[in-house]
C-alpha positions, -999 to +999 in steps of 0.1 A: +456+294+495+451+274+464+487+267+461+489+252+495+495+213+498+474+189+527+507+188+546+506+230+542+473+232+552+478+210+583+507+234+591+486+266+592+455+253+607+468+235+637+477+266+660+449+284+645+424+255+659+440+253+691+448+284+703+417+299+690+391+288+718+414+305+744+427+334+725+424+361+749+427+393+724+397+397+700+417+412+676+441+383+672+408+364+672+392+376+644+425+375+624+429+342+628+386+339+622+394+361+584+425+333+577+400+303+583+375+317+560+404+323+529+407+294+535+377+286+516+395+292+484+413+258+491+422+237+463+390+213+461+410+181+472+428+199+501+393+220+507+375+186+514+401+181+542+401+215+559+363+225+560+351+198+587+382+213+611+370+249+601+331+257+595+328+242+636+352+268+647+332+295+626+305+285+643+316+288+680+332+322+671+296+333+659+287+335+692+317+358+706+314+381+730+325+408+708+307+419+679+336+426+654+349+391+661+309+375+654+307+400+623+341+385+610+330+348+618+296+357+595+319+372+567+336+337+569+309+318+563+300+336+541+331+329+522+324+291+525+292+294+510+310+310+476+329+277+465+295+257+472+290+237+438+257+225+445+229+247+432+202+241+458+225+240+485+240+272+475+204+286+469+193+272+506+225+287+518+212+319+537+189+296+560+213+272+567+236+301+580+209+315+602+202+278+616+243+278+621+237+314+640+204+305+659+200+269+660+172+268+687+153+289+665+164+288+630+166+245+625+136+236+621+127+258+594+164+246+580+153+211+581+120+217+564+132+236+536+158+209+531+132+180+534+114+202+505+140+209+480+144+186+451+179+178+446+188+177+412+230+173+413+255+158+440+263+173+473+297+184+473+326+187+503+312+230+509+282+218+514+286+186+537+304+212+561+271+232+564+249+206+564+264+185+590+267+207+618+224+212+619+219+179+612+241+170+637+221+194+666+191+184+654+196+149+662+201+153+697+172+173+697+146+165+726+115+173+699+111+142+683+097+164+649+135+175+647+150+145+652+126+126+629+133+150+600+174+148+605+175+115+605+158+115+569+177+142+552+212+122+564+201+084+553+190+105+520+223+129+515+246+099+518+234+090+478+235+124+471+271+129+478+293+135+449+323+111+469+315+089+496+350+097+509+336+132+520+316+118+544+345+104+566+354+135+589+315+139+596+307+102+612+321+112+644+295+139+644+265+124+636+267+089+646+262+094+680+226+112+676+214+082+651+222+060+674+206+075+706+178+079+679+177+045+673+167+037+709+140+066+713+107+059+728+090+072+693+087+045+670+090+066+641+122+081+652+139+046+653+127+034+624+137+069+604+172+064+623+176+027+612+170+034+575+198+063+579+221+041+594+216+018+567+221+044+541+255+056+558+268+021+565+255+011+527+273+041+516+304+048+529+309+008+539+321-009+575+349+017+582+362+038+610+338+041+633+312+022+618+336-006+625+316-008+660+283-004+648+269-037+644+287-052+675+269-026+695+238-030+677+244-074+686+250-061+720+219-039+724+195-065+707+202-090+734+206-073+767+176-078+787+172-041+789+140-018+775+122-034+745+126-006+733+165-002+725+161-040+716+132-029+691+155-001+677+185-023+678+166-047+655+156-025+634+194-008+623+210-047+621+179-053+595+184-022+576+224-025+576+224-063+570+202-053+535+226-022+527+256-050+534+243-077+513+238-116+520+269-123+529+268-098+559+235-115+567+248-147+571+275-139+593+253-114+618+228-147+620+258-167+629+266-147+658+234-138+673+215-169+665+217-201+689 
């Protein structure tokens, strides 16, 4: 697996991926479950790509009707958390698993231990693919405790991360939940998700989807809607304009100023 190139790994994951989720034999499913964790032992670069595609896949097979195929999807795991370079993240690794497996019972502790950890060295592209997919629950969360907490640990990972680059794959999965956190009723949920958004946008920069977050925020701040999303809208264009940088300021004023 080391030997294989991006365009190799694309190859071999793309019927794995898709036929997967209908596979109709549970032997050919956990197979193809044991190939996705090798996969693992990726070269870093072409390890970074495959992980975001994988570890969700893992995570939906942990919850297969038959056990050999859920025992092989834990193995897998497993396997990811081996080439984890991060020392706490590999040390926290065991309860982010069981949040992966249990998620309406394990997160919160997941969170917590997270929110408690000092974090000494940058997060790397192993451990972005287990973070991500509780973070990513947790924001859509109805407890706003949950939500709260989620919020923090992603506007703080996004400095922690070794390359902003890894973060790419993940936006699509957690933008949605800071955004719908932005417009909460709780105040402290919006302004926890602002200062994430802020983070990211500061971060990885006004690409891919982030293209269209400070147009929606404009939008949201004046529709005569709820104070509330107007409140939370306000709140994300002030933290993004600060991560952006005068310039950025200027131009936001521009457009939503008369």
């Amino acid at each position: 697996m080391g030997r294989l190139s991006a365009h190799g790994i694309k190859q071999v994951l793309t019927p794995i991926l898709a036929s997967l989720p209908t596979e109709p034999a549970w032997k050919t499913r956990q197979e193809s479950i044991r190939l996705l964790g090798t996969m693992a032992h990726c070269a870093p670069k072409q390890l970074a790509a495959c992980l975001p595609q994988i570890v969700p896949r893992l995570v939906e097979a942990a919850s297969d009707p038959h056990p050999k195929v859920k025992e092989s999807a834990k193995l897998a795991m497993e396997d990811v958390t081996t080439v984890i370079r991060n020392p706490e993240v590999s040390r926290l690794s065991p309860m982010l698993l069981a949040a992966l497996a249990d998620p309406a019972n394990k997160t919160k502790a997941a969170l917590e231990a997270l929110l408690e950890c000092e974090f000494m060295h940058s997060i790397d592209a192993p451990s972005l693919a287990l973070l991500v997919p509780i973070l990513a629950r947790a924001l859509r969360d109805r407890g706003a405790d949950l939500k709260r907490k989620s919020s923090a640990i992603t506007g703080n990972m996004v400095s922690m991360v070794s390359e902003a680059k890894f973060l790419l794959p993940y936006l699509t999965q957690l933008l949605p939940g800071l955004k719908d956190c932005l417009v909460d009723p709780i105040p402290d949920v919006r302004a926890t998700a602002s200062k994430a958004l802020g983070s990211l946008v500061g971060g990885v920069g006004e690409i891919d989807v982030l293209q269209e977050l400070v147009p929606w925020l404009m939008i949201t701040l004046c529709q005569e809607s709820s104070p509330v999303e107007r409140s939370g809208a306000a709140q994300g264009l002030a933290e993004i304009c600060c991560a952006l940088g005068d310039a950025r300021l200027a131009d936001v004023l521009k457009q939503t100023l008369p």
